[in-house]
VEXLOGU-330211 format. One line per field, with one value per residue (C-alpha): residue in three letters; chain; x, y, z. Coordinates in Angstrom, 3 decimals. Each point is the difference from the previous one (the first is absolute). Layout:
REM residues N
residuo	ala,...
cadena	A,...
xx	X,...
yy	Y,...
zz	Z,...
This chain:
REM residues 563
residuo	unk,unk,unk,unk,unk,unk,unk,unk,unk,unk,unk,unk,unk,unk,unk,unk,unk,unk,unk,unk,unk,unk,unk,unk,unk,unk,unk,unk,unk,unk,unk,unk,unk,unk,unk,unk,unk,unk,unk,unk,unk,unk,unk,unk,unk,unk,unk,unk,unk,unk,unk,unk,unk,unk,unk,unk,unk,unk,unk,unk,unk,unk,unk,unk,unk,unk,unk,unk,unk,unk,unk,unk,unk,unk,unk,unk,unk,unk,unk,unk,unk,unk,unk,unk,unk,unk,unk,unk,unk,unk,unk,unk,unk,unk,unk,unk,unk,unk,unk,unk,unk,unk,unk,unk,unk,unk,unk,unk,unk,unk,unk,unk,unk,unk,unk,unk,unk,unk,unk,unk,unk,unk,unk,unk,unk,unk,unk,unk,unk,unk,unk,unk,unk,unk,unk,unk,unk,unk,unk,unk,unk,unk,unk,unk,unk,unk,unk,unk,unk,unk,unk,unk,unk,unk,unk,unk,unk,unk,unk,unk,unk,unk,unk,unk,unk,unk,unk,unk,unk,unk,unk,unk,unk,unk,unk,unk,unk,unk,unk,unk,unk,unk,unk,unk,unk,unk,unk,unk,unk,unk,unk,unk,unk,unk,unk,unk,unk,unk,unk,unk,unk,unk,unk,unk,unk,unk,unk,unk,unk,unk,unk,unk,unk,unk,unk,unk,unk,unk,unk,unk,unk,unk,unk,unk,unk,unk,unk,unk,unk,unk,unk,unk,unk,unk,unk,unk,unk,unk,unk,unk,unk,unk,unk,unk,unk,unk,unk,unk,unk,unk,unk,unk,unk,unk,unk,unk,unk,unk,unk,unk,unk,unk,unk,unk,unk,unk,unk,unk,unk,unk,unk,unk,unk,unk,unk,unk,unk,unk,unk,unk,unk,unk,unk,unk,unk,unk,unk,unk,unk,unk,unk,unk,unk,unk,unk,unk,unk,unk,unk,unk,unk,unk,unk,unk,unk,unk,unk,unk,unk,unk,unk,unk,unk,unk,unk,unk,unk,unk,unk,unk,unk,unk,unk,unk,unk,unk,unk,unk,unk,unk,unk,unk,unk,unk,unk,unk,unk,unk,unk,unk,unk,unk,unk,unk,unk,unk,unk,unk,unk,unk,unk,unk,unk,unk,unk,unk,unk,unk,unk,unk,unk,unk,unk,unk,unk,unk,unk,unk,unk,unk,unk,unk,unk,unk,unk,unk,unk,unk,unk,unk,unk,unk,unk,unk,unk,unk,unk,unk,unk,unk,unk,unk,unk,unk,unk,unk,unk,unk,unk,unk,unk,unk,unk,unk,unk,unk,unk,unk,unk,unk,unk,unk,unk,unk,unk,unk,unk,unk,unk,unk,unk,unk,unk,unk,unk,unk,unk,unk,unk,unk,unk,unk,unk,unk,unk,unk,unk,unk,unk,unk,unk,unk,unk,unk,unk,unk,unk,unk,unk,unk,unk,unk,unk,unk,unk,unk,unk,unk,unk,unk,unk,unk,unk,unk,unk,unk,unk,unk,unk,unk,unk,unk,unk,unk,unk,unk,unk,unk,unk,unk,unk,unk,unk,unk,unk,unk,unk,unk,unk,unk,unk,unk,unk,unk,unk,unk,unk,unk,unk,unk,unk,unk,unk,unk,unk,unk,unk,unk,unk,unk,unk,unk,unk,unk,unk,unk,unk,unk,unk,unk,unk,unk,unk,unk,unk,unk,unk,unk,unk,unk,unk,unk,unk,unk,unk,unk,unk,unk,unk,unk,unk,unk,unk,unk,unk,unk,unk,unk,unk,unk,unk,unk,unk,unk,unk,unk,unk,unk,unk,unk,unk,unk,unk
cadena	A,A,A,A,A,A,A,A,A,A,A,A,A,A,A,A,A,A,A,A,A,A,A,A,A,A,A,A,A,A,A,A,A,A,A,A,A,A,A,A,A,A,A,A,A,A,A,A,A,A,A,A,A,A,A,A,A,A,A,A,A,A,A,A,A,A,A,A,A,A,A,A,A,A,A,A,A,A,A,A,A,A,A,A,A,A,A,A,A,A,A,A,A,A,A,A,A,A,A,A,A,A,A,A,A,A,A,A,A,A,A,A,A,A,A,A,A,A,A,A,A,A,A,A,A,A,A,A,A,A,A,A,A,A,A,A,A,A,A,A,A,A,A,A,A,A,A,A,A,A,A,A,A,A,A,A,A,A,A,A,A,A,A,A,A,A,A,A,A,A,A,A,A,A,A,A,A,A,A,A,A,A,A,A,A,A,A,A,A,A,A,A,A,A,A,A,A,A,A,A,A,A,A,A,A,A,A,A,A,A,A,A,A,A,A,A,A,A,A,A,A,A,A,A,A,A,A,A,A,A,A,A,A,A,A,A,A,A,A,A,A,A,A,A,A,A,A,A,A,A,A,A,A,A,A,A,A,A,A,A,A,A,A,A,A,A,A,A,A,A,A,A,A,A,A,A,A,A,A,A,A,A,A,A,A,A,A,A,A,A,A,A,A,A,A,A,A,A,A,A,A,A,A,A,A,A,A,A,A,A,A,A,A,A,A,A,A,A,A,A,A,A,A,A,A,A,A,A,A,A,A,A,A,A,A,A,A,A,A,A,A,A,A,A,A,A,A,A,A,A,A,A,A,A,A,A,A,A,A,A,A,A,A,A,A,A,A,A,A,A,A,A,A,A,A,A,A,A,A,A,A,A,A,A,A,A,A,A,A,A,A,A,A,A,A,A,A,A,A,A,A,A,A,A,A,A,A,A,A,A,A,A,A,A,A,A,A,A,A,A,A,A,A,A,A,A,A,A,A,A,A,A,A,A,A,A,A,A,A,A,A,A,A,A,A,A,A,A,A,A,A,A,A,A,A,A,A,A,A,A,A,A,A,A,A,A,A,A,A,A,A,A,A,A,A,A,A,A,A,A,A,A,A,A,A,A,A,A,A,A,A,A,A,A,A,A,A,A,A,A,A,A,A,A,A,A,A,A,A,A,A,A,A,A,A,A,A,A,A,A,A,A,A,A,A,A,A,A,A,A,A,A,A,A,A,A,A,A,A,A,A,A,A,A,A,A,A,A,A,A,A,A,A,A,A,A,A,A,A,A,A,A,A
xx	-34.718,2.253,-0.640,-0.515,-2.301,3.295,2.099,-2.292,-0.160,4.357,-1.066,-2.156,1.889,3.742,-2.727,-1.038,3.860,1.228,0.025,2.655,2.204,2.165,1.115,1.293,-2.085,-0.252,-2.416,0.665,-0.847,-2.759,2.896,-2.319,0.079,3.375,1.784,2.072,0.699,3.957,2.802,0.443,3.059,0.699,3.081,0.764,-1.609,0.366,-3.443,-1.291,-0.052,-3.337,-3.371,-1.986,2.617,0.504,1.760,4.057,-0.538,-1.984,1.167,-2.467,1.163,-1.850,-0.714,-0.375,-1.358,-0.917,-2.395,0.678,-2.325,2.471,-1.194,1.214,1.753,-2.381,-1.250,-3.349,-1.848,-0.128,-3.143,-0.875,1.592,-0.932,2.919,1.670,0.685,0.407,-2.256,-2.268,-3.311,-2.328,-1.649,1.840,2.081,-2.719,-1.030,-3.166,1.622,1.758,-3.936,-1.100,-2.677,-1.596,2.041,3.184,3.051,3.444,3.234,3.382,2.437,3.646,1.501,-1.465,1.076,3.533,0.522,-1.160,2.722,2.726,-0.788,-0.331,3.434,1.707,-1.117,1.108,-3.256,-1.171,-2.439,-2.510,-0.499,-3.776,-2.260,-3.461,-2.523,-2.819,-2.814,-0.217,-2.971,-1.382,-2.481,1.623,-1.450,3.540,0.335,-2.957,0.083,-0.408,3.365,3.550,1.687,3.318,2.287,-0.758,0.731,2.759,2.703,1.882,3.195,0.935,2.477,2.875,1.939,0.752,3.442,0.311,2.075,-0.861,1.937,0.471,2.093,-1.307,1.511,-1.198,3.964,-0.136,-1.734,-1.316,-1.391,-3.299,-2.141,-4.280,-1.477,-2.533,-2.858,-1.495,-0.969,-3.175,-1.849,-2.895,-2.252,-0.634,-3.091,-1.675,0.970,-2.604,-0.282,-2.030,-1.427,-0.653,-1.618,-2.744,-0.245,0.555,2.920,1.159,1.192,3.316,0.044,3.662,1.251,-2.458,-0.555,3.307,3.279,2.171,1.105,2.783,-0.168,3.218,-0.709,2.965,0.745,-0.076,4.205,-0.298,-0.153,-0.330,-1.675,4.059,0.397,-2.726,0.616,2.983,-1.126,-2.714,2.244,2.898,-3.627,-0.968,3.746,-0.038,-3.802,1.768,2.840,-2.213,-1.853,-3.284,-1.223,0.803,-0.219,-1.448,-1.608,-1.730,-2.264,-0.625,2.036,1.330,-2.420,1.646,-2.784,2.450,-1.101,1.056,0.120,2.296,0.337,2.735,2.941,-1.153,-3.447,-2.639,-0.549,-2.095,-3.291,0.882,-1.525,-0.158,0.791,-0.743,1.168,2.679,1.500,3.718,2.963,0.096,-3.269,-0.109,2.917,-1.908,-3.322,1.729,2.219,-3.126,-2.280,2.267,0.824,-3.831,-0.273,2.482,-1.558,-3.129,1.757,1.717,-2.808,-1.983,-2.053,-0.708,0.716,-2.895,0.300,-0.857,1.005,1.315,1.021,3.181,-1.021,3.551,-1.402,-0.049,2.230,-2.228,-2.002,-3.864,-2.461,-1.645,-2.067,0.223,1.374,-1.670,-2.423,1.441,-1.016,-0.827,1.586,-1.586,2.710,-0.525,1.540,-0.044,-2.321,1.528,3.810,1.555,3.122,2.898,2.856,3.852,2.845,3.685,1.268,0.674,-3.701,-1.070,-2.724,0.796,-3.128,-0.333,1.759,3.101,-1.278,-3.512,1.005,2.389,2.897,2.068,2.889,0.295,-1.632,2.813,2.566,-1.720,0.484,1.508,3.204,-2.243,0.683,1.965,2.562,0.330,0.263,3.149,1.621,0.085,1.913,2.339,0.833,0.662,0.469,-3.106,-1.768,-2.882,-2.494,0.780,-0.966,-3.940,-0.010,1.383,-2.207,-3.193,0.315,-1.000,2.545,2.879,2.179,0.582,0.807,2.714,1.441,0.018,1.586,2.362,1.467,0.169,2.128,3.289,-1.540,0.024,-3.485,-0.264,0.178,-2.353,-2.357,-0.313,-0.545,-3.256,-1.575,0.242,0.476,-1.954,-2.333,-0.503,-0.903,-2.588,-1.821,-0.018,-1.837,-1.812,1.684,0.898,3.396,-0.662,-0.990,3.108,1.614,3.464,0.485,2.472,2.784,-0.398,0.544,2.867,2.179,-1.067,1.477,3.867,-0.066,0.213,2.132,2.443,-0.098,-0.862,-3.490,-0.582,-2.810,-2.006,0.434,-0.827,-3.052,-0.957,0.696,-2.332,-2.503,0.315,-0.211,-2.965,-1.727,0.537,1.669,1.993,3.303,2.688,1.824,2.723,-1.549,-1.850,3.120,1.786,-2.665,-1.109,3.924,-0.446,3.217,2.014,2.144,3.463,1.804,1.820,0.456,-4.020,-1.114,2.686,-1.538,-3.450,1.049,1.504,-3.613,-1.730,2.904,-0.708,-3.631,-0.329,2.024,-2.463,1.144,3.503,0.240,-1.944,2.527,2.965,-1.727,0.406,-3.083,0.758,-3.662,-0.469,2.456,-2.533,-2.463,2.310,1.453,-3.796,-0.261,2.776,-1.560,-3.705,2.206,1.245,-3.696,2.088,2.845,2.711,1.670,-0.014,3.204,1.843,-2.490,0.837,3.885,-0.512,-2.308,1.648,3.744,-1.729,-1.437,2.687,1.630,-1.917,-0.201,2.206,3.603,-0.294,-3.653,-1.141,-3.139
yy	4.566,1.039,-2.672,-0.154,-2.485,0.109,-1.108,-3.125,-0.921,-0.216,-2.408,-1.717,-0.844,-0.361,-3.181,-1.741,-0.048,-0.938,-3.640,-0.006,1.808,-1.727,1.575,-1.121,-0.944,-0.295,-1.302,0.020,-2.203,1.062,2.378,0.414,-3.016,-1.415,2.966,-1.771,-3.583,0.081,0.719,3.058,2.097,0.112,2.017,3.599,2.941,3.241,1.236,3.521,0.645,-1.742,1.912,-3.148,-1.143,-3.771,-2.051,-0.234,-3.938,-0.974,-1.862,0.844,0.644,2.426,-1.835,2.676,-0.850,3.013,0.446,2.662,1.587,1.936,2.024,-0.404,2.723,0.154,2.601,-1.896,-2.643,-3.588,-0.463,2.703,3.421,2.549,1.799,-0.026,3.371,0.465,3.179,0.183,1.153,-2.911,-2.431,2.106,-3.223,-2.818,-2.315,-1.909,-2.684,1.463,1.116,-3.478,0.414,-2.609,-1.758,1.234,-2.373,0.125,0.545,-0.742,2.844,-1.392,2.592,-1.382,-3.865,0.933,2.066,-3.021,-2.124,2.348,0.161,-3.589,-0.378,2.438,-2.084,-3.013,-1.306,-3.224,1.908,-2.089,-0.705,-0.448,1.633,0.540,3.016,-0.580,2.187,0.640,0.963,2.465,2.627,3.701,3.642,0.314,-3.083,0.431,-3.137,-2.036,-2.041,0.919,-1.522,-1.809,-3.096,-2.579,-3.069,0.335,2.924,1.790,-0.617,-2.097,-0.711,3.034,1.201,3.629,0.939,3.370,0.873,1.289,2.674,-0.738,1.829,3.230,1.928,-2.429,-0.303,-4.242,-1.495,-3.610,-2.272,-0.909,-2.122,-0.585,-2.442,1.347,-2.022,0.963,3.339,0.010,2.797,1.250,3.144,2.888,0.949,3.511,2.587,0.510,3.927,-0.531,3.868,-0.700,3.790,-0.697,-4.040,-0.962,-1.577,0.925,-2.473,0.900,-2.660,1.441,-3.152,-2.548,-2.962,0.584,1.860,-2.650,-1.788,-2.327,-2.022,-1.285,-2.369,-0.702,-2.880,0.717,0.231,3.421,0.310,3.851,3.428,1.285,-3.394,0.518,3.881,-0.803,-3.101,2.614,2.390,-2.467,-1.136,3.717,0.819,-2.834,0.508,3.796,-1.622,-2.142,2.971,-2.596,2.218,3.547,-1.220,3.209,-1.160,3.283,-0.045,-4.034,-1.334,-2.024,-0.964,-2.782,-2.851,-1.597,-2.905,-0.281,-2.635,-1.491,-2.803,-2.582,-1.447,-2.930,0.101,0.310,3.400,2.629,1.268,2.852,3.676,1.492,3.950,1.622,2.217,1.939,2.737,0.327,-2.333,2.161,-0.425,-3.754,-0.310,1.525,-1.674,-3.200,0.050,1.859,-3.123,-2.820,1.960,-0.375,-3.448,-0.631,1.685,-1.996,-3.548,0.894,0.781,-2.939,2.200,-1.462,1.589,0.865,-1.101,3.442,2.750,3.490,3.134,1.945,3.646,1.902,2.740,-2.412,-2.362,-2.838,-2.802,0.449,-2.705,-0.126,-3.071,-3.784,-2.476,-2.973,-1.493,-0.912,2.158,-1.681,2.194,-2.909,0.222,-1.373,0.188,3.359,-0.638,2.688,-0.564,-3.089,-1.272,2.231,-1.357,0.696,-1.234,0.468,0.768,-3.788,-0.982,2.376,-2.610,0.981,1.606,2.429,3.796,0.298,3.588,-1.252,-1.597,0.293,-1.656,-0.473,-0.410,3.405,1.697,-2.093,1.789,3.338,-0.061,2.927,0.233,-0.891,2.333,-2.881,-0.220,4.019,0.058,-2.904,1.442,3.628,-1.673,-2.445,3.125,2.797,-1.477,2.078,-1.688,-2.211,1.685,3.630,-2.038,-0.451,3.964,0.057,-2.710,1.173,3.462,0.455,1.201,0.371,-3.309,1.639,3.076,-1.205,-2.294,3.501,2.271,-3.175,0.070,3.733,0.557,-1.094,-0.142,-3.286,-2.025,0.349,3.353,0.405,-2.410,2.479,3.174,-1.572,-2.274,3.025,3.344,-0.582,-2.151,2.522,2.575,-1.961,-0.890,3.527,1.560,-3.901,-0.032,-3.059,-0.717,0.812,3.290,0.730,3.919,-1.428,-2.271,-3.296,1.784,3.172,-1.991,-1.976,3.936,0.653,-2.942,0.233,3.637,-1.667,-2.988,2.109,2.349,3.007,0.301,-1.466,-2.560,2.401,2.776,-2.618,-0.766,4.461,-0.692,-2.530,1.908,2.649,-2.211,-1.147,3.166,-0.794,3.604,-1.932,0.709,-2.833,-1.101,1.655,3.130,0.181,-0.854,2.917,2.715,-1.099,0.299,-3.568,-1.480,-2.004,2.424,-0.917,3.468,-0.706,3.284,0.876,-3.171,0.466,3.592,-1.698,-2.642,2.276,2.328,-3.322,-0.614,3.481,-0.174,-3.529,0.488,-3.031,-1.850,0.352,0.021,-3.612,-0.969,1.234,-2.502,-3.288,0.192,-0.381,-0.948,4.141,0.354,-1.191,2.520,2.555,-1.129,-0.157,3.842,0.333,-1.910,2.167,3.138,-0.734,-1.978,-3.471,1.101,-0.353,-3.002,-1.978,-1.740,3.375,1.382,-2.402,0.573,3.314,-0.398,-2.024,2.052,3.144,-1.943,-1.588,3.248,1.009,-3.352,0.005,-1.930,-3.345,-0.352,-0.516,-0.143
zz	-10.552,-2.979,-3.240,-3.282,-2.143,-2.439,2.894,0.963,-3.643,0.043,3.560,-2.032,-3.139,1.964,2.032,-3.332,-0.665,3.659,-0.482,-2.601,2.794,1.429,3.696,3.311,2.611,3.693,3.043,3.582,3.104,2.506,2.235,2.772,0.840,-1.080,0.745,3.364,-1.965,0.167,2.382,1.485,1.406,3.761,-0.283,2.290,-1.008,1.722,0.306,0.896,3.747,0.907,0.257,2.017,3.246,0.470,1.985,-0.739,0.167,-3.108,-2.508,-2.562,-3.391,-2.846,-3.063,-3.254,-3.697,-2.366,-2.429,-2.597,-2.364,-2.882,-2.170,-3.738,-2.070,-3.149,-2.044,0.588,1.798,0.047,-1.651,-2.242,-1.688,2.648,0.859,3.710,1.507,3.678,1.313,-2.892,0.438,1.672,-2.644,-2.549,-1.817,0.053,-3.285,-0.336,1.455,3.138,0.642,-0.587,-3.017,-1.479,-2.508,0.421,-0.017,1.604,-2.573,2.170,0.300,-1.904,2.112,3.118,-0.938,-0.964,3.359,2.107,-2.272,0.848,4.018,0.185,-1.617,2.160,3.113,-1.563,-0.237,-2.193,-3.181,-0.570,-4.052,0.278,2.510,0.927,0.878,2.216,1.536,3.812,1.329,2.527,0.194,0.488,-1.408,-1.135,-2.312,-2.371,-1.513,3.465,-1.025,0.008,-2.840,1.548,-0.501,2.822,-1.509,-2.030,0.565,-2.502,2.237,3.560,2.144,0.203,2.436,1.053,1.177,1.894,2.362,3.551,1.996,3.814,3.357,1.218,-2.761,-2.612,-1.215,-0.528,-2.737,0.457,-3.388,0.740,-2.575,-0.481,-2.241,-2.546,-0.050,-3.313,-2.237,-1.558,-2.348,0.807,-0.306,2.816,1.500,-0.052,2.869,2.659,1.268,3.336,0.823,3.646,-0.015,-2.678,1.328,-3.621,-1.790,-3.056,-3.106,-1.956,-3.141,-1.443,1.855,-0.652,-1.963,-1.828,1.474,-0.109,3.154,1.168,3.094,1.787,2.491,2.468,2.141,3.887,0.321,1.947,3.763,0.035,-0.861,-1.437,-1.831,-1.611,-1.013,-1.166,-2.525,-1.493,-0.623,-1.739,-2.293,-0.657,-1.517,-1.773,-1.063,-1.228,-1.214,-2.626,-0.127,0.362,2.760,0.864,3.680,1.596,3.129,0.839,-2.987,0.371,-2.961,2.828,2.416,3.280,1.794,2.833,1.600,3.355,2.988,2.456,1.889,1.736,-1.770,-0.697,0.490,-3.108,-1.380,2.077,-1.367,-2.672,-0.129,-3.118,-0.076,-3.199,-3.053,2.312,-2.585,1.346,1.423,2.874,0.869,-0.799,2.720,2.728,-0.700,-0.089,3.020,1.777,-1.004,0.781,3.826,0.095,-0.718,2.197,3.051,-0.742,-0.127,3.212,1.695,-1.115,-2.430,-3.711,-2.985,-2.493,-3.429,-1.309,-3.087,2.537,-1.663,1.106,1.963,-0.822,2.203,3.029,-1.077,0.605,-2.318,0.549,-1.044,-3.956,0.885,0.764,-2.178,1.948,-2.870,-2.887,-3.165,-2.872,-2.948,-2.582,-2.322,-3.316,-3.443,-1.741,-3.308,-1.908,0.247,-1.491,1.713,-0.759,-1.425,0.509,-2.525,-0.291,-3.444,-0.231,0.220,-1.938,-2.239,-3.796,-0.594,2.988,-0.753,2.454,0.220,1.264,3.091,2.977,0.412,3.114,-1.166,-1.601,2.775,2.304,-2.336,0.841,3.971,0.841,3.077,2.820,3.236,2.028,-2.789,-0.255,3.679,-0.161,-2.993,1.483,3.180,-2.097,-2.292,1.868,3.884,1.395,3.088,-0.626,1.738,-1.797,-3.236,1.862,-0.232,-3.509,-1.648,2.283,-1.521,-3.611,-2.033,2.668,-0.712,-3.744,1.376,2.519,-2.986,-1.845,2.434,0.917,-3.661,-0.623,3.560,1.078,3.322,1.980,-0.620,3.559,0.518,-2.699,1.595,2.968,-1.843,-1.976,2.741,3.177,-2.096,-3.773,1.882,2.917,-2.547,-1.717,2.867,0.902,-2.848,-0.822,-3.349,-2.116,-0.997,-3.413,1.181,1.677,-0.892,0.466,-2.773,0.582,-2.350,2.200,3.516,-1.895,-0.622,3.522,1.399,-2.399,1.845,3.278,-1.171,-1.146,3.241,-1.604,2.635,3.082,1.153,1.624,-2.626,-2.591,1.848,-0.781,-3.198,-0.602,1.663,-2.341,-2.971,1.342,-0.495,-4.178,-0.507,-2.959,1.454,0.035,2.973,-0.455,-0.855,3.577,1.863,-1.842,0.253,3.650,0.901,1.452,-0.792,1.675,2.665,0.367,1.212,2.687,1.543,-0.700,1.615,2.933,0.819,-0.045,2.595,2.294,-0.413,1.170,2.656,1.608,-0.336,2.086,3.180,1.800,-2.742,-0.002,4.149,-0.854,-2.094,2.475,2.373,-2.258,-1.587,-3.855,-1.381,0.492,-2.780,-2.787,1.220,-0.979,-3.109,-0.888,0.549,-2.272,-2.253,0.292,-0.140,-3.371,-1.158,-0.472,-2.141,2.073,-0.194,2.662,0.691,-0.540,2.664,2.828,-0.828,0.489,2.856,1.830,-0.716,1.934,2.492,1.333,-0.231,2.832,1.734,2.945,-0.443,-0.389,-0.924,-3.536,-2.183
């Protein structure tokens, strides 16, 4: 444990002047058991091909709510100065406090209140003015204090909606609107991380977490009816989450951690008993456990099984939800005021009382005027401005950095938008995903792609010489477009009498091929104005190469028949 006796005495004296603070604040409502108390949707999702068989006939229905645990971007954690660093050494960045010693007090995170603000406004939720702390207890080797400090009576923002959009058909080309209420966001703090060495029988405590990193809960209504409905509504929240730049959103190191609460049951008919399935780290994998738990459930009702009220975890290896344990008694989490926090007010600059310091508070308002483009409105203006299809805006917006560079390499080209579009989504993208780079780590700059693509508008290379090009600039050599195309001799070809002596080479060296085509059989004619097109590596171009093609095959056509 890394502290400093000059680092509790800051705790200490920032406590003796907390109560002149004045923050926002935020409680939540017991989700566990709440968590199915509205409407739900019922609408037609197309689900993974089923791992559990049932019977065509059933009419049961998935009901989905979420539960998600983000992570917030600050320099440090919600209730004292110890600094948050993913990886660091184990118990490397935890304060008096984080290890629970006697006498230590809490001192809220600005940071942490402000970033709850801004998410709650981007969801359109209702931010609470006044709200509450409390303390909810239970025993754990990873929560030193025995109490998790939380907001369950009073949230720091309720009742939002998130709109995200949801592809469908096999090749996920239409888009459909689909819409889940947001329950409430509340603050709170994360636990310590258990290491559990099954090879010494011990488990191991990590306290960089604990007692402090600061958390924010999003409970949603149950409007989803699927494992991809659900994907797709965590990964809208995790761009706009990066968008706000409240959470960095990286699911693999559990700044954004999923609890989906699944059941199903008849239209019509009260709610099914719910499973719980916990902290699953990727949309992906919260699709399959999802649509592998409610195929479960169903196979159970149908058979005139019950469903256990129980918390499963998702097995990605197997694809299946195993049972955590039972959630049959009731546990009684005693919740009761935090003693060290007062309520946590919010103003606007309006309400600002005359004797508070603007600069000492947060105002919502001003943090309202902050919001930055949220990732639905990028996603519509990029369509409405340059006539792109709506779902090659899902790649664009889903892929750090690569909206900006298509606007850039749109208004540096005289090339169509669309064309454009093409050339960063299947070759720039291809690339990066090769060699796992970022877009910001991209060798071919967007300025660089934009001289590449005026080359082909104005004819001077073909497509598939273009496409050599860019693999040499690629390799970062320095070299411009043009310089490549000049060196590498990969110019457009448009001598007549040089392509004509390359057709008739291709002609003589395909005599299957041209009896084929002497038979009626004119598909065979692309096959070889493709070896034409290999023989001179793509520079040819290719409407004077079927002229010429199909001038010396009809040559030797019999009378009467043509190409």
């Amino acid at each position: 444990m890394a502290a400093s006796s000059a680092g509790l005495c800051a705790v200490v004296r920032s406590i003796k002047n907390k109560r002149s603070l004045h923050f926002l604040s935020f409680s939540s409502q017991n989700v566990h058991n709440n968590i199915f108390s509205g409407s739900f949707g019922t609408s037609a999702c197309h689900h993974a091909k089923p791992q559990i068989k049932r019977k065509a006939s059933s009419r049961l229905v998935g009901v989905v709510g979420l539960e998600i645990h983000a992570q917030i971007h600050a320099s440090t954690k919600l209730f004292s100065s110890s600094q948050v660093c993913f990886s660091s050494p184990p118990n490397s960045s935890v304060s008096f406090f984080d290890a629970s010693l006697p006498g230590t007090l809490p001192v809220l995170n600005r940071r942490c209140v402000e970033a709850a603000v801004m998410t709650g406004l981007a969801l359109g939720c209702t931010i609470n003015k006044r709200s509450l702390f409390d303390r909810k207890h239970y025993f754990y080797a990873d929560l030193p204090a025995g109490y998790q400090i939380t907001q369950q009576r009073l949230p720091i923002a309720v009742g939002g909606r998130l709109t995200y959009s949801h592809l469908v058909s096999h090749k996920h080309s239409q888009v459909v609107d689909k819409c889940v209420r947001i329950k409430q966001i509340q603050l709170e703090q994360d636990s310590g991380k258990s290491l559990h060495d099954s090879y010494r029988s011990q488990t191991l405590i990590d306290l960089n977490r604990a007692v402090g990193v600061g958390l924010m809960e999003l409970v949603m209504e149950p409007d989803m009816c699927c494992g991809e409905e659900a994907a797709a509504a965590v990964r809208e929240l995790q761009l706009i989450l990066q968008a706000l730049d409240t959470c960095q959103g990286n699911m693999s190191e559990g700044q954004l951690r999923v609890d989906a609460n699944v059941s199903v049951h008849r239209p019509g008919e009260p709610l099914g008993v719910r499973t719980e399935v916990k902290n699953i780290n990727s949309a992906r994998f919260l699709a399959r456990a999802i649509d592998y738990e409610l195929q479960r459930q169903m196979a159970i009702v149908e058979s005139g099984g019950t469903v256990l009220n129980e918390t499963r975890a998702f097995d990605f290896k197997s694809g299946q939800t195993v049972p955590m344990r039972d959630k049959e008694g009731l546990q009684d989490y005693r919740f009761m005021p935090e003693p060290n926090l007062p309520p946590l007010i919010l103003y606007d600059r309006k309400t600002v009382p005359g004797h508070v310091d603007p600069r000492q508070v947060v105002l919502v308002d001003q943090l309202q005027e902050q919001l930055p483009e949220l990732p639905r409105v990028t996603r519509d203006r990029l369509v409405k401005t340059y006539g792109i299809l709506p779902e090659h805006t899902f790649t664009l917006v889903n892929t750090d950095g690569l909206a900006d560079y298509f606007v850039d390499v749109v208004q540096q080209t005289r090339a169509e938008p669309k064309k454009v579009i093409g050339w960063v989504l299947n070759d720039l993208l291809g690339l990066l995903k090769q060699q796992y780079l970022s877009v910001s780590q991209s060798p071919v700059s967007a300025s660089t792609l934009a001289e590449l693509l005026d080359l082909l508008e104005a004819g001077h290379v073909s497509s598939p010489a273009a496409k050599l090009v860019l693999q040499e600039l690629w390799k970062g050599s320095g070299k411009s477009a043009r310089q490549i195309m000049d060196e590498q001799d990969l110019g457009l070809l448009r001598d007549r009498s040089e392509i004509q002596q390359i057709c008739r080479r291709v002609i003589d060296s395909y005599p299957d091929e041209v009896g084929a085509i002497r038979a009626g059989n004119r598909n065979v004619l692309n096959k070889l104005i493709g070896q034409v097109r290999r023989e001179t590596k793509g520079r040819a171009d290719p409407q004077l190469v079927r002229t010429i093609m199909e001038e010396e095959l009809s040559q030797a056509l019999p009378p009467g028949q043509t190409t």
